[in-house]
C-alpha positions, 0 to 999 in steps of 0.5 A: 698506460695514459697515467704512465704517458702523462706522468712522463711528459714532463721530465725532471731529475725526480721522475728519472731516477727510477732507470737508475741505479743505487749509486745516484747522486741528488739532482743529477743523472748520467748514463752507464754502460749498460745499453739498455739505460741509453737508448732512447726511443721517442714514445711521446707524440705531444710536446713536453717540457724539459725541467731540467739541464741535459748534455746528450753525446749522440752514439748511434742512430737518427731522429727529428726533434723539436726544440724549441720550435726549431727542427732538428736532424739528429744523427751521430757525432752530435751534442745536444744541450736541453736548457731549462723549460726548453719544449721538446718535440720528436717529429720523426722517431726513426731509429732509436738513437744511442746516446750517452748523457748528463742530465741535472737540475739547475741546483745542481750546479749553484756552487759552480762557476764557470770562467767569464771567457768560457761563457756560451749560453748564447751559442747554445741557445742558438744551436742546441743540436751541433754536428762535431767531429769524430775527435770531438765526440770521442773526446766527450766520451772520455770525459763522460766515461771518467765522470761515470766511473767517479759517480759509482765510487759510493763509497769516496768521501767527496764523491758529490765534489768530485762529479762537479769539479769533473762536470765542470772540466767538461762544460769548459770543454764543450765551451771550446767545442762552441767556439770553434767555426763550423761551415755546417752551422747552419746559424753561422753566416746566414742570409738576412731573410733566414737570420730574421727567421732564426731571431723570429724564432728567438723571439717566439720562445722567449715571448709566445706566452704572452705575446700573440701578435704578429705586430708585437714581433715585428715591432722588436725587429724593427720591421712593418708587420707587412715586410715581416709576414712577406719574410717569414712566408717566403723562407719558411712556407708557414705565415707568421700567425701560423708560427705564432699559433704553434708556439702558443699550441705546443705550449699549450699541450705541454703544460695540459700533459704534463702539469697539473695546472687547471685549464685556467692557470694555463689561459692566464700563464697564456695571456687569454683573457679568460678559459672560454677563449683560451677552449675556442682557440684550442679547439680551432687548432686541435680539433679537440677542448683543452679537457680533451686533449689532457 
């Protein structure tokens, strides 16, 4: 069972294959109609980390996920988009979550080109979980359902163009989703304090990995460490070391679970000056030596 957890926490297009069927294609996944393929229920209770790119169309159901340090509310008539290396957290399970999806590598979509008008990685990056309409959703599933139908001929001659001609036609269409205003988005029109919460936040992911000051942070938002602490205390309830410590913590865990780099390769790709530090500061947040823990 341990093998089987840890094999899983790191999630790739390789490791997926196996809940597929005959008709897969290299670097992308998507599921059927088969309900036993998509339901997801949360069995990791440590952080892992997504090597791939994942579009999810949320049927039925509700949970509390993590990405990216950010919470979530995942209920129905919600797009989820994973980009690569993104940390994945479930917080609450609740009920398993129905969900159709399309999940690929990187690679997969080398040869593809989006239009520079359509372009919304910033969107995404800022709201990986978006709340959409009924129409929205039942418009996805068509486009989910066609690509499926077309992944299964095995037999078409240009099957693989085909899937990323159809995959592109719904990127552009989940572009469009991304464009328009929604009074729910909760990154739209925020007050100062809670937009320096939702940069901070921006800042963690892209930079915990070798930046674990408070003064490193404030100094990219033009803040005093002292202004920024008082924020970030007052919106989230959390000090600013304590966000800090649980990026580089659930980091930490992922990269101990689910790859097979040594304690060491782990405290440099940290930026700890050596394993016996890296073990200290673990061990104070976990109650548990890096070893333990994997």
């Amino acid at each position: 069972m341990k093998e089987e957890k840890d094999r899983i926490a790191k999630i790739n297009i390789g490791d997926l294959y196996k809940y597929s069927g005959s008709s897969i294609i290299q670097n992308i996944l998507v599921s059927d109609e088969d309900p036993r393929r998509h339901t997801i229920t949360p069995q990791c209770e440590f952080p892992y980390i997504f090597e791939g790119i994942a579009f999810a169309i949320i049927v039925k159901g509700s949970v509390k996920i993590k990405i990216n340090l950010v919470e979530y509310n995942i209920e129905p008539h919600t797009i989820i988009t994973i980009s690569p290396n993104s940390v994945i957290e479930f917080v609450e399970k609740g009920n398993d979550i129905v969900a159709e999806f399309l999940i690929f590598s990187p690679e997969f979509l080398l040869d593809l080109r989006l239009p520079p008008n359509v372009d919304y990685s910033e969107k995404i990056e800022m709201n990986p979980s978006l709340k959409i309409t009924e129409e929205e959703c039942s418009n996805l599933l068509d486009f989910h359902s066609f690509i499926v139908k077309q992944y299964k001929r095995t037999e078409h001659q240009f099957r693989v163009e085909l899937v990323k001609t159809l995959l592109l036609s719904m990127l552009i269409e989940i572009a469009a989703i991304y464009k328009i205003p929604r009074n729910h988005n909760q990154h739209q029109a925020l007050p100062h304090k809670a937009e320096l919460l939702r940069k901070l936040t921006q800042l963690l992911f892209k930079h915990h990995r070798k930046e674990h000051s408070v003064a490193f942070y404030a100094n990219e938002m033009c803040l005093t460490p002292k202004y920024l602490s008082k924020v970030v205390k007052e919106i989230s309830g959390k000090s600013i070391s304590s966000w800090i410590d649980d990026a580089v913590i659930g980091t930490s865990k992922a990269l101990l679970k689910s790859t097979t780099m040594t304690v060491l390769q782990i405290s440099e790709e940290m930026n700890f000056p050596n394993p016996s530090f890296f073990g200290r500061y673990f061990k104070k947040h976990t109650g548990m030596t890096p070893k333990s823990y994997r």
